[in-house]
C-alpha positions as CSV (number, residue, x, y, z in Angstrom):
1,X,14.7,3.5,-41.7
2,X,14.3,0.3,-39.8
3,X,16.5,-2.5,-39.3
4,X,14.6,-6.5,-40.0
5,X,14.6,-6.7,-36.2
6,X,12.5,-3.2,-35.9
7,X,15.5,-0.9,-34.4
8,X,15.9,2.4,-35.9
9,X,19.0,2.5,-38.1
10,X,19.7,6.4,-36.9
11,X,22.6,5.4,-34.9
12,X,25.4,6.0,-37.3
13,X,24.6,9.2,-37.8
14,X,25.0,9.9,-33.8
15,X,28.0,8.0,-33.6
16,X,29.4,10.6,-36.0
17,X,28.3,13.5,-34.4
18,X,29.9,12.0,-31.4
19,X,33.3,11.3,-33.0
20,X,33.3,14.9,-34.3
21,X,32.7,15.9,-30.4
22,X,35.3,13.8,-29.6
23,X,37.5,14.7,-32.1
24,X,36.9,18.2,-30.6
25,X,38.1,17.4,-27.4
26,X,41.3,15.3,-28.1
27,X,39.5,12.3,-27.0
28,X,40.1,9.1,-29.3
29,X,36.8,6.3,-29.3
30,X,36.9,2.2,-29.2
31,X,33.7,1.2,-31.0
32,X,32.5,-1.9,-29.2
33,X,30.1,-3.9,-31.2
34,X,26.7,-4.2,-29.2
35,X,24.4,-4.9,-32.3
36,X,24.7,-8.7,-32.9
37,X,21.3,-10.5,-33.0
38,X,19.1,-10.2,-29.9
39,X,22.2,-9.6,-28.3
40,X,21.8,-9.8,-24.2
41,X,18.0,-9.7,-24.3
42,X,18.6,-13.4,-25.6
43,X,21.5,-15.8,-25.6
44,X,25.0,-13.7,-27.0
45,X,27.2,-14.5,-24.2
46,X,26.8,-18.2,-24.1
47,X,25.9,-18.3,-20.5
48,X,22.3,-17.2,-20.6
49,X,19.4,-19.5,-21.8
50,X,19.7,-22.2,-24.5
51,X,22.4,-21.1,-26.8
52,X,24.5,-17.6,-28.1
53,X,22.6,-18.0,-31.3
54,X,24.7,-15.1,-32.6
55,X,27.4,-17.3,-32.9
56,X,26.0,-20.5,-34.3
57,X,26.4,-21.1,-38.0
58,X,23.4,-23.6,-37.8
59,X,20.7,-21.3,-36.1
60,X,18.5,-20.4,-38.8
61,X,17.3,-17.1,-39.2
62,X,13.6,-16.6,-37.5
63,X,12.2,-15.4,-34.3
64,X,14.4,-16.1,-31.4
65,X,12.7,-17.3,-27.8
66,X,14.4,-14.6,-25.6
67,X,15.2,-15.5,-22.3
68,X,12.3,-14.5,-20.2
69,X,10.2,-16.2,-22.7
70,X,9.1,-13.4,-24.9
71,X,9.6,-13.6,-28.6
72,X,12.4,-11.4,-30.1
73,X,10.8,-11.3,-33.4
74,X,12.7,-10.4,-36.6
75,X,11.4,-9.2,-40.7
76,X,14.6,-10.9,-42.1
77,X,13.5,-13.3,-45.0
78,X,14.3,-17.2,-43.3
79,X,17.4,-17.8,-45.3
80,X,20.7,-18.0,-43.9
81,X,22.1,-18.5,-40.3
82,X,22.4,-15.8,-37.7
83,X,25.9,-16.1,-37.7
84,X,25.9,-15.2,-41.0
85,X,23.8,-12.0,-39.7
86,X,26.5,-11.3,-37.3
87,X,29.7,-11.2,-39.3
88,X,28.3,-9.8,-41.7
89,X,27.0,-6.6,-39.1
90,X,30.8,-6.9,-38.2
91,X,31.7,-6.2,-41.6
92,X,29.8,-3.3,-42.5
93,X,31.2,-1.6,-39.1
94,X,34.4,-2.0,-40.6
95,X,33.4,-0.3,-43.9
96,X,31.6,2.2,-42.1
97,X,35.2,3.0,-40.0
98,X,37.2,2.4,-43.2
99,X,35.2,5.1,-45.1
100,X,34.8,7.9,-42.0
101,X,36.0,11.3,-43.6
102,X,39.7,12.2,-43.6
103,X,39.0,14.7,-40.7
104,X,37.7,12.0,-38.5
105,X,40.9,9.8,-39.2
106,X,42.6,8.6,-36.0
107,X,39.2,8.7,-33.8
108,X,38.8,5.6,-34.0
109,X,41.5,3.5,-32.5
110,X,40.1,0.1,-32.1
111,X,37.0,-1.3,-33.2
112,X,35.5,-4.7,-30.6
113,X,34.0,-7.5,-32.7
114,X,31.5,-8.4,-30.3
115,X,30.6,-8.1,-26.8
116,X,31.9,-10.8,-24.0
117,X,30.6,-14.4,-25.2
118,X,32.5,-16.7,-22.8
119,X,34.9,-19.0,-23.5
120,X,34.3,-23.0,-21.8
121,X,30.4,-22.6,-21.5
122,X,28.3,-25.2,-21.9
123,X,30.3,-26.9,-24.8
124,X,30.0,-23.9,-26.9
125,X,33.6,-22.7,-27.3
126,X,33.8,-24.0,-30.8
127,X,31.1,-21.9,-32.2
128,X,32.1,-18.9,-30.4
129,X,35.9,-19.2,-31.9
130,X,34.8,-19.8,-35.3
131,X,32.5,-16.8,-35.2
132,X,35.4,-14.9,-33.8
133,X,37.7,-16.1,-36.9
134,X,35.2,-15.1,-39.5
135,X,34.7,-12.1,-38.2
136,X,38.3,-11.2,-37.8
137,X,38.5,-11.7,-41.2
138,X,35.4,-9.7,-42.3
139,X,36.6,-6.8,-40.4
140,X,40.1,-7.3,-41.7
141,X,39.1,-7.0,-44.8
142,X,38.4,-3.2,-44.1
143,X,40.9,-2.4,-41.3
144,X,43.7,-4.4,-42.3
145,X,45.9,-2.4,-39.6
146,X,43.3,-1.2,-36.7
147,X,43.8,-3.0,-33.4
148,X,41.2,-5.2,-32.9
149,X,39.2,-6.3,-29.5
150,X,38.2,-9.9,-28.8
151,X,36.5,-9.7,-25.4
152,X,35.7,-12.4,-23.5
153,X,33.6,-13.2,-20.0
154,X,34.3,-15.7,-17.2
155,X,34.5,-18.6,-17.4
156,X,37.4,-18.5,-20.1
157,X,40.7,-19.4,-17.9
158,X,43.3,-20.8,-20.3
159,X,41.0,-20.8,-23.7
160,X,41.2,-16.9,-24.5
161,X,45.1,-16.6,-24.0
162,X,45.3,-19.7,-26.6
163,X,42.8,-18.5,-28.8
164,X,44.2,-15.1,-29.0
165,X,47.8,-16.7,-30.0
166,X,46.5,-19.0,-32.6
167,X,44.7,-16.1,-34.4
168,X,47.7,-13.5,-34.0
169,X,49.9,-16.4,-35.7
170,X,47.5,-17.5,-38.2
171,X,47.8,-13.4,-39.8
172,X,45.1,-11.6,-37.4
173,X,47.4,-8.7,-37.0
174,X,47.1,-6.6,-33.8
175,X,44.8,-7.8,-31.1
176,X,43.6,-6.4,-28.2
């Protein structure tokens, strides 16, 4: 099948011939989410273009101008936010890991939420660390105990040591 942006949906069923491989070799996996909406071909790290639309809980859904001007065009019916599209992505990665068959158990050691926004760019810190929080959540949810991976570019100086701390106090458990 298709996903409402037009990618083909097959790549579960890789990733788990890969873990099996993996597995096969005594090599564990960190599963890095890459997937959020229009992800680096448009705005996800808050340093490129107008805004990390991924993030922002006021972005409605629709097409997305992409930075070199090109439309990234989407199916999804225009309700909702894209940050709703993201945590919620986030959360079905989670399931997905939760429910891997027993023999594939201890694979996956980590799961990353999303990959590199940046912290102190261009006023969107806010947006970026409440995405973060839901999304811890939503993934917690399903991995109450797997070390999770908040990843951050430059520039993010003090912010992400801060961040980190509040979440870990506020119940986020492990963090990486």
């Amino acid at each position: 099948g298709f996903n409402p942006e037009g990618f083909v949906t097959g790549g579960l069923n890789h990733l788990s011939q890969m873990l099996y491989k993996l597995k096969a070799r005594g090599v564990v996996a960190l599963l890095d989410m890459h997937a959020l909406p229009c992800n680096s071909a448009c705005v996800s790290d808050g340093m490129n273009c107008a805004a990390p639309l991924a993030y922002d809980d006021k972005a409605p859904i629709g097409d997305i101008k992409r930075c070199d001007g090109q439309v990234y065009p989407t199916l999804r019916r225009r309700e909702g936010h894209w940050r709703d599209v993201s945590v919620e992505a986030v959360s079905k990665l989670a399931a997905w890991v939760r429910d891997l068959p027993d023999d594939l158990a201890g694979v996956v050691v980590a799961v990353q939420l999303a990959n590199e926004p940046a912290l102190n760019s261009g006023g969107f810190d806010a947006m970026i660390k409440e995405f973060y929080t839901e999304a811890l959540h939503a993934a917690r949810e399903n991995l109450p105990s797997l070390p999770l991976v908040l990843s951050f570019i430059p520039p993010n100086d003090y912010a992400v040591p801060a961040f980190l701390n509040s979440l870990m106090a506020g119940g986020g458990g492990q963090l990486l």
